[in-house]
C-alpha positions in Angstrom: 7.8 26.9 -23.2 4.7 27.7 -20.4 2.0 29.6 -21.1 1.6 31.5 -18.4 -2.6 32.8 -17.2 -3.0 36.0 -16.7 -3.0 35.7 -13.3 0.6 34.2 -13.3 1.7 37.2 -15.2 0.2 39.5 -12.4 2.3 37.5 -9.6 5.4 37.6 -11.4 4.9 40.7 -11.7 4.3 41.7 -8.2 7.1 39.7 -7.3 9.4 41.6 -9.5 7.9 45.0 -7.9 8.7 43.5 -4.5 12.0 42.9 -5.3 12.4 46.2 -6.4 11.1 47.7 -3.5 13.8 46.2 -1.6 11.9 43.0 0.0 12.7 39.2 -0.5 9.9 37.7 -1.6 11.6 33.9 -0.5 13.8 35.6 2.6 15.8 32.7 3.6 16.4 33.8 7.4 14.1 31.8 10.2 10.8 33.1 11.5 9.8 32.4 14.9 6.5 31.0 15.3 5.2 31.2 19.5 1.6 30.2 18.7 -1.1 28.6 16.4 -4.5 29.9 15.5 -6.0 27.3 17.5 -3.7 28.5 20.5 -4.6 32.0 20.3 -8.6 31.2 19.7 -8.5 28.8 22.7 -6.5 30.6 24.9 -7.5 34.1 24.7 -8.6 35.6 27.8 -9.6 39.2 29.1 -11.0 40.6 32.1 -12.8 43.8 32.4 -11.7 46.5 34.8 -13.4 48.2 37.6 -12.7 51.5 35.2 -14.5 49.7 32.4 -11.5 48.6 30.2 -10.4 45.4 28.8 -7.3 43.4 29.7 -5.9 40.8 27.8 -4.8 38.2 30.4 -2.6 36.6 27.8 -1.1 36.9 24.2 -0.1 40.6 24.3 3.2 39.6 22.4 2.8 36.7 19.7 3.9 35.4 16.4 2.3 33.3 13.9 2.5 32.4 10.3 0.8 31.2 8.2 -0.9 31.4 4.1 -3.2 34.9 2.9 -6.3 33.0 2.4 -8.5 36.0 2.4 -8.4 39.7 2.5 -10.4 43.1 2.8 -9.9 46.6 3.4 -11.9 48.9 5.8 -11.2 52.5 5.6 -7.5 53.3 6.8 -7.2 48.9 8.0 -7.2 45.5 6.2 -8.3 42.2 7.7 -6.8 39.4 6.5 -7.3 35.9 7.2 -4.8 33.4 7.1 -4.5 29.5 7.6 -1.5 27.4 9.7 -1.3 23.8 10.1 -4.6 24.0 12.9 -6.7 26.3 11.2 -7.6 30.2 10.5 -7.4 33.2 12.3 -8.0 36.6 11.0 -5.3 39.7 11.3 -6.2 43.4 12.0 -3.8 45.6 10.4 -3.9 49.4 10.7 -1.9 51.8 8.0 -0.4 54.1 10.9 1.1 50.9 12.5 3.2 51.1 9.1 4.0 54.3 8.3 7.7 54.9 8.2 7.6 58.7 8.5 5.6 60.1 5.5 6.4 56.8 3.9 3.7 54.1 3.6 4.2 52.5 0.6 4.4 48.9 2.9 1.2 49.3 3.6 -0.1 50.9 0.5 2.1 49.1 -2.0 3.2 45.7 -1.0 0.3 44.6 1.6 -2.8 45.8 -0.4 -1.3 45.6 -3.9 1.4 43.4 -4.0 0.1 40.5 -1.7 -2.3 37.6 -3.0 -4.3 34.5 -2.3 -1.8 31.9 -1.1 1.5 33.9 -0.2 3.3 32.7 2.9 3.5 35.9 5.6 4.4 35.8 9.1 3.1 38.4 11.4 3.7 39.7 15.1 1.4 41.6 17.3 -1.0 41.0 20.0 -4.6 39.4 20.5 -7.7 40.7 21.1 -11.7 40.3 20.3 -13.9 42.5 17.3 -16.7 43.8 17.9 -18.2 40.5 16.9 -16.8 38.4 19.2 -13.7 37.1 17.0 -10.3 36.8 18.1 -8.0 38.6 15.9 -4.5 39.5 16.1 -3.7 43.2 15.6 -0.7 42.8 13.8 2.6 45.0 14.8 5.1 43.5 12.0 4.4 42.1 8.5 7.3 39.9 7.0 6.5 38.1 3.6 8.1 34.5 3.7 6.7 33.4 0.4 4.9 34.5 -2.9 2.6 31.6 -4.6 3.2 32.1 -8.6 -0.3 30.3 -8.8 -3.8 31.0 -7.9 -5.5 28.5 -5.2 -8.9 27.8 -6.1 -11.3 30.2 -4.3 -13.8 27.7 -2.4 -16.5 30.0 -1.4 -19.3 28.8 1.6 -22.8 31.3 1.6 -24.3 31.4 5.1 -26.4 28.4 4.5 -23.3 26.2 4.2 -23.8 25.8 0.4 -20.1 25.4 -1.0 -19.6 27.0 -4.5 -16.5 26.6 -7.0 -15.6 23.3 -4.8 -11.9 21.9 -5.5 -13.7 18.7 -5.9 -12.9 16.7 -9.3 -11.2 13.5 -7.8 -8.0 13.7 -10.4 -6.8 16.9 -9.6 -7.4 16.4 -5.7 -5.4 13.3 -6.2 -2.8 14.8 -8.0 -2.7 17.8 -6.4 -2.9 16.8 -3.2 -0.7 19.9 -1.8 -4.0 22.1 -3.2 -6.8 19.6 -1.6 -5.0 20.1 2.1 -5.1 23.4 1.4 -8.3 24.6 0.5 -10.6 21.5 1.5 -11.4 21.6 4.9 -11.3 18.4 6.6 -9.1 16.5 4.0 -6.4 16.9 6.5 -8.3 15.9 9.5 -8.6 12.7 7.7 -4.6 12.1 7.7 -4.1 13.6 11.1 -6.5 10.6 12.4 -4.3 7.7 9.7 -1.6 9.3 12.0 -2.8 8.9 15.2 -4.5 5.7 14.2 -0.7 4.1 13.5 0.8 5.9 16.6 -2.4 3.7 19.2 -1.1 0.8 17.2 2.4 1.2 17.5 1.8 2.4 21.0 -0.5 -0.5 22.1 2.5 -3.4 20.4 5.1 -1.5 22.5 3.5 -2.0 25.6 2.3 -5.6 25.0 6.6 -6.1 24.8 6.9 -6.2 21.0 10.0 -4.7 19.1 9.6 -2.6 16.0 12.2 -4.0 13.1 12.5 -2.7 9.5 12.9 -5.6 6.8 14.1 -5.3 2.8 11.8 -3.8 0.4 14.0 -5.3 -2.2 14.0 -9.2 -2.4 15.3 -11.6 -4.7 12.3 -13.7 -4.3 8.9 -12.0 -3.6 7.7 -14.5 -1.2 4.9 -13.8 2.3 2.0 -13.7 0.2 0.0 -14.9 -3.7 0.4 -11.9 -5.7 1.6 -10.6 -8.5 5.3 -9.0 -7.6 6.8 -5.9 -9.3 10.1 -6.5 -11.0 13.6 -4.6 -11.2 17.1 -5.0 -11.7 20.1 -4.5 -9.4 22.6 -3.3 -11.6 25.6 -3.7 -9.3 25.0 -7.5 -8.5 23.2 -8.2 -12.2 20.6 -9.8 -10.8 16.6 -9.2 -10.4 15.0 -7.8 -7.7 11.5 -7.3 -6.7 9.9 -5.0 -4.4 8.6 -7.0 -1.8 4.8 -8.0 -1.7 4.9 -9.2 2.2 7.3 -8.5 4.5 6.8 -12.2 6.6 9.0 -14.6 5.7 11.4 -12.0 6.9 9.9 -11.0 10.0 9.3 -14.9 10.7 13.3 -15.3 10.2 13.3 -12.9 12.9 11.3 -15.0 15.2 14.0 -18.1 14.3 16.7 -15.4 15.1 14.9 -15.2 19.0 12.8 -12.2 19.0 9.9 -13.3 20.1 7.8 -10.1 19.0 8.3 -8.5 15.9 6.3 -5.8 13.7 6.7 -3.8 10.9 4.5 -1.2 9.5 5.1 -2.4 5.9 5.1 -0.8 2.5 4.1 -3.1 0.0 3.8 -3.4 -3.7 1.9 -5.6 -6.0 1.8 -5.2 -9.5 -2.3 -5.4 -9.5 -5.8 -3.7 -10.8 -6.3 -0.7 -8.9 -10.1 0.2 -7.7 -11.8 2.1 -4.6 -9.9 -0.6 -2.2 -6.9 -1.4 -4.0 -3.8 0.7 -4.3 -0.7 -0.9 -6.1 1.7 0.6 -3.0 -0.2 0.1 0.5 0.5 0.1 3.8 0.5 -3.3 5.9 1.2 -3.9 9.7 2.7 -7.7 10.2 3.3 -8.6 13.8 4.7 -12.3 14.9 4.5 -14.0 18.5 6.2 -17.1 19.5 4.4 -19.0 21.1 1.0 -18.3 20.5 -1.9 -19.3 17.6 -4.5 -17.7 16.0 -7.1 -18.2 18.4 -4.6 -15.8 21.2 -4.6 -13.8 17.8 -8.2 -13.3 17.8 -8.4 -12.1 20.9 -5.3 -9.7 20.7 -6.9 -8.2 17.6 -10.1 -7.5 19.0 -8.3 -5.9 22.0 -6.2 -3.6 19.3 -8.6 -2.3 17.2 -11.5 -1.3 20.0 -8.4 0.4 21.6 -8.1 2.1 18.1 -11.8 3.4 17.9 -12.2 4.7 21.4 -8.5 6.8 20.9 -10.1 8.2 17.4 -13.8 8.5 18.4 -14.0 8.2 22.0 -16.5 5.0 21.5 -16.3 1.8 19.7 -18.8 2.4 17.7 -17.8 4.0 14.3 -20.3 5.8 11.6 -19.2 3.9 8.1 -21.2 4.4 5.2 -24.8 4.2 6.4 -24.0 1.7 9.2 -22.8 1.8 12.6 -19.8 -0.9 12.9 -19.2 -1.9 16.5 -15.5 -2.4 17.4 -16.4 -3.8 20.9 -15.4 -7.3 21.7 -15.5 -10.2 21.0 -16.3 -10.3 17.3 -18.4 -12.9 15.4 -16.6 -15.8 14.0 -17.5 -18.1 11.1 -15.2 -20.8 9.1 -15.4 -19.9 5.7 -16.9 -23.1 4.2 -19.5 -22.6 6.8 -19.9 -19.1 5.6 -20.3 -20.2 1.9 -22.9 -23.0 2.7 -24.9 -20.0 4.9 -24.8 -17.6 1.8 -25.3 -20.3 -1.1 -27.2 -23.0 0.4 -24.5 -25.5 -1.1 -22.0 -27.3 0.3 -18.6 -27.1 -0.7 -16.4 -28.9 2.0 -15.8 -32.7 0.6 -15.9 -31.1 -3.4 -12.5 -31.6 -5.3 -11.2 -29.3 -7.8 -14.0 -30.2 -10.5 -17.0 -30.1 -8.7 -15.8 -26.5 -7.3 -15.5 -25.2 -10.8 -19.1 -26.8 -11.4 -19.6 -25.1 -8.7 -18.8 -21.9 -9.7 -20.0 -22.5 -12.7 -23.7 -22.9 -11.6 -23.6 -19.4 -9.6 -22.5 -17.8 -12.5 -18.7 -17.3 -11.2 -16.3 -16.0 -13.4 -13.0 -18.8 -13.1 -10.2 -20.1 -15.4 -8.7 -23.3 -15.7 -5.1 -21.5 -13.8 -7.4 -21.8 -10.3 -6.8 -24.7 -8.4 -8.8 -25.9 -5.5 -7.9 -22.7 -3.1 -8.4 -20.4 -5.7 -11.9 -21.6 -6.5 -12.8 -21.3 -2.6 -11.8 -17.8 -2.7 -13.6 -17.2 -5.2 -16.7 -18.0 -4.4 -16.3 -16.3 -0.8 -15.5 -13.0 -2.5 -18.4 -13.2 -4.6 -20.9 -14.4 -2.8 -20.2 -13.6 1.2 -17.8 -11.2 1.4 -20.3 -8.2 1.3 -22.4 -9.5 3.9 -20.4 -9.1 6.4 -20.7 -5.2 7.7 -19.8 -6.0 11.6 -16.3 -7.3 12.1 -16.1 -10.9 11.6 -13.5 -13.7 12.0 -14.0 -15.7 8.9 -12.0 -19.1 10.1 -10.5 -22.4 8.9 -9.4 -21.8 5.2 -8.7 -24.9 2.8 -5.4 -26.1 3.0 -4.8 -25.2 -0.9 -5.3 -21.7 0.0 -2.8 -21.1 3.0 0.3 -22.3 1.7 2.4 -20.6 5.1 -0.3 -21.6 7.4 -0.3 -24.6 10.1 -2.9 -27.4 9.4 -5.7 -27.6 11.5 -5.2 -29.5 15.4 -8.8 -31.0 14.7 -10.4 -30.8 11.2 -8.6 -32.5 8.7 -7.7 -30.8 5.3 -8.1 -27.2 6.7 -5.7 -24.9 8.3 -5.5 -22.6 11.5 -6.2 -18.7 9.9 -8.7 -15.8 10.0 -9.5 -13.0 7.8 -10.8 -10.2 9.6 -13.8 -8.8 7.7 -15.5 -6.0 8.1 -18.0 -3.5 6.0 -17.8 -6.2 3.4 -13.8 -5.9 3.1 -10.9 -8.0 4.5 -9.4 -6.1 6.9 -6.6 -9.0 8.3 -5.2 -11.7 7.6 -3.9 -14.7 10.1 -2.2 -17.8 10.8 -1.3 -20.0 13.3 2.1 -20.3 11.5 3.3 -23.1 9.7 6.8 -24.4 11.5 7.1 -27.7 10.0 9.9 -27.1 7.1 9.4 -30.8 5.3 5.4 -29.6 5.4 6.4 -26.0 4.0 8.8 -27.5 1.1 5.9 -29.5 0.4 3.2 -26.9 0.2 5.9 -24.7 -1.6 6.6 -27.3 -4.5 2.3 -27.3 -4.8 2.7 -23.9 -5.9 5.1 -24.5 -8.2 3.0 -26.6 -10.1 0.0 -24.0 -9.9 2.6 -21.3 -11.5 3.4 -23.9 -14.4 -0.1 -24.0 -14.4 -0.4 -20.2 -15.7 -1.1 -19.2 -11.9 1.1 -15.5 -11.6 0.3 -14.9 -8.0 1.4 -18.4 -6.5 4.4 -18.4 -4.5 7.8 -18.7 -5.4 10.0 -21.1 -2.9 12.3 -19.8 -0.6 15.2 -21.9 0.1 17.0 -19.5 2.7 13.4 -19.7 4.2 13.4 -23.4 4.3 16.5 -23.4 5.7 16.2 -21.2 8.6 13.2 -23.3 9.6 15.2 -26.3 9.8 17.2 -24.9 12.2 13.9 -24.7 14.3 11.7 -22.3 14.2 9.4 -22.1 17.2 5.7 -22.1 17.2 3.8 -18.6 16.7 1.0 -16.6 15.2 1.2 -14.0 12.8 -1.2 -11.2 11.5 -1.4 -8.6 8.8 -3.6 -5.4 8.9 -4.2 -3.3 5.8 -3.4 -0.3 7.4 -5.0 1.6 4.7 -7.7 -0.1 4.6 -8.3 0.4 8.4 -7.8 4.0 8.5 -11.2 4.1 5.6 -12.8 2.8 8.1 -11.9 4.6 11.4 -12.5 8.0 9.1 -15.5 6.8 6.7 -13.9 6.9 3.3 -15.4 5.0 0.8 -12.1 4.8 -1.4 -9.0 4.1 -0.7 -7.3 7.2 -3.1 -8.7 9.2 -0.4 -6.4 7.8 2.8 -3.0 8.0 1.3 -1.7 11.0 0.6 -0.3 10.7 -3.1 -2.4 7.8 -4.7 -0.5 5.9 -8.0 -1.6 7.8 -11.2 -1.2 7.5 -14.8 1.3 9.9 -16.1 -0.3 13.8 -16.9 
């Protein structure tokens, strides 16, 4: 059974005395909103008379809603202040507004006993300005819409700004996000600008002629990207499913089908380690254009994401961490064995698999014998130049072994036409110049085979419907994919990724 606090005793309990009283503490009918604090606040306006009065130019009949988030009394009145979806405004309500008669036990009962931190009211009245300035709503009618059985944390600011009793241990933000909207100011200003930042996208690929698509979450094989997939079962077919790592090979099918520009804001799964930039469910944006290779990608990107910034921030530059990152194009670009050689001093680009490993071995880089040639690369990028790179930065040219989907290069053999977008030491994007030949990609799918047999659980699987629609001609084209999630850290200067999505993965309470 639940214990109950004391505190969730008292609201039953003034629940149950509402009830008796003859008012619905969860009334089911509608309640008209015609403002928001931020309405009223910004659009109050009075003039003064030649006989020395005030008149309210506006708001003189108004409704709002909105949660009790504090409340005092002053003589015969109360002031309360309550919070919408744009902010606070404080109410004005006076006991001889609700006398019914002799009768005030509204007033005197239900609004200064009965009500609490966190109950839902709705209110109608009219605006006007305090003494001090404020804009308050002198409130004509009081309608509770909801009672909170719980007590909100009471987040208290002194006049110097110092916050006391701060909602502010990470787990129970995270997993009650609901009470982090609530009572932390700006946690929601953070989604609000996710939100916009996917509506510039989506608005910036609709006017550039691309279509929006949605693809399968469930696949049979979990095939656009190396990662480990997670597993299910379809019960009605009795066959295994997984939920879909990448959403590419799909979207590219697309392209074969004659749309020439596709995207998909993607969610993704992969059945990973979690850490400040890694989430096990994410957000991705894929887009594919016939016609076009990475270099036109380059270009497009830098074009998307300074249109991004200024719609967020008004400028391209954006504060992350300690640094300023510059979103204005172009951005720097560096091909990756280039980079490596730059940070290390060594190297790398005739080395086969063992002298990588040697490699690796001599900078004190963690590998196992599952890693083949691409892997090894990788890995000595992440560890060694991946954190140096604070502006964004194309990082070009992979290995061949590490870009299984990925066209070879037009004019340096043994590497292949892709980017990763990196920027405050993160990869941001990832893209190809797309690989269209379907005897190369049977070929580069069979090489991962033999890395999987290897022990390798993040190489690809092969796709024979994929294969197959390429042989019936797929056309040339570029492809990207943005960590959307990733992105929106940046554009709002969060340092972990728990903090951008809404309701991060958790182990069970």
């Amino acid at each position: 059974m639940m214990q109950l606090s004391e505190q969730e005793i008292v609201r039953r309990e003034s629940m149950a005395r509402m009830r008796e009283l003859g008012i619905d503490p969860y009334p089911a009918e509608e309640f008209v909103i015609s403002h928001t604090s931020t309405e009223i606040k910004e659009g109050y306006q009075e003039e003064i008379l030649d006989d020395g009065t005030k008149n309210r130019l506006n708001y003189q009949d108004l409704s709002i809603a909105g949660r009790l988030m504090a409340s005092r009394e002053a003589g015969k009145a109360m002031f309360l202040n309550i919070q919408d979806s744009e902010g606070r405004i404080q109410l004005y309500l006076r006991r001889d507004d609700f006398v019914d008669g002799e009768d005030a036990t509204f007033f005197d009962v239900v609004i200064k006993k009965l009500l609490d931190i966190g109950d839902y009211i709705g209110v109608t009245g009219y605006a006007f300005k305090t003494k001090t300035g404020e804009v308050t709503v002198h409130v004509k009618t009081f309608k509770v819409l909801a009672k909170a059985l719980r007590p909100l944390p009471i987040v208290k600011t002194d006049a110097d700004g110092q916050v006391y009793d701060a909602f502010s241990d990470p787990e129970l933000r995270y997993r009650q996000r609901y009470v982090d909207l609530t009572v932390n100011s700006g946690v929601r200003d953070i989604f609000v600008k996710r939100s916009k930042l996917v509506k510039t996208i989506r608005d910036f690929l609709n006017d550039n002629g691309a279509l929006e698509v949605d693809t399968p979450v469930l696949q049979n094989i979990p095939g656009g990207a190396a990662a480990r997939p997670f597993k299910t079962h379809h019960n009605a077919l009795d066959v295994p499913f997984y939920l879909r790592i990448a959403n590419e090979l799909y979207l590219k099918r697309l392209v074969v089908g004659g749309f020439d520009f596709v995207y998909e804001f993607s969610r993704n799964f992969r059945n990973e380690g979690m850490d400040r930039t890694h989430n096990p469910e994410f957000t991705v944006l894929e887009f594919y254009v016939a016609y076009r290779d990475y270099y036109w990608m380059m270009d497009f990107t830098e074009r998307l994401l300074e249109k991004v910034a200024i719609e967020l921030h008004g400028t391209t530059e954006v504060q992350v961490g300690d640094n300023i990152v510059s979103f204005k194009a172009p951005f720097k670009r560096i091909g990756i064995l280039d980079a490596i050689k730059e940070a290390t001093g060594i190297d790398v680009s005739g080395m086969d698999e063992d002298a990588l490993r040697a490699t690796c071995k001599q900078l004190h880089i963690e590998v196992d014998g599952s890693m083949g040639k691409g892997k090894l690369i990788d890995e000595l990028f992440s560890e060694k130049c991946e954190k140096k790179y604070t502006q964004p930065t194309f990082i070009m040219d992979y290995p061949v072994e590490m870009s299984p989907l990925t066209k070879k290069h037009r004019s340096k053999p043994g590497l292949v036409e892709r980017f990763e977008l990196m920027i405050n030491g993160k990869e941001v994007a990832n893209a190809y110049t797309e690989l269209n030949d379907p005897i190369d990609q049977r070929e580069r799918f069979e090489e991962q085979v033999k890395l999987m047999d290897r022990g390798d659980d993040e190489a690809m699987f092969i796709d024979h419907d994929f294969l197959r629609a390429m042989e019936y001609g797929m056309p040339p084209m570029s492809g990207i994919g943005i960590g959307i999630d990733r992105l929106t850290m940046l554009m709002t200067n969060q340092a972990s990724i728990q903090e951008v999505l809404f309701f991060p993965q958790m182990r069970p309470e």
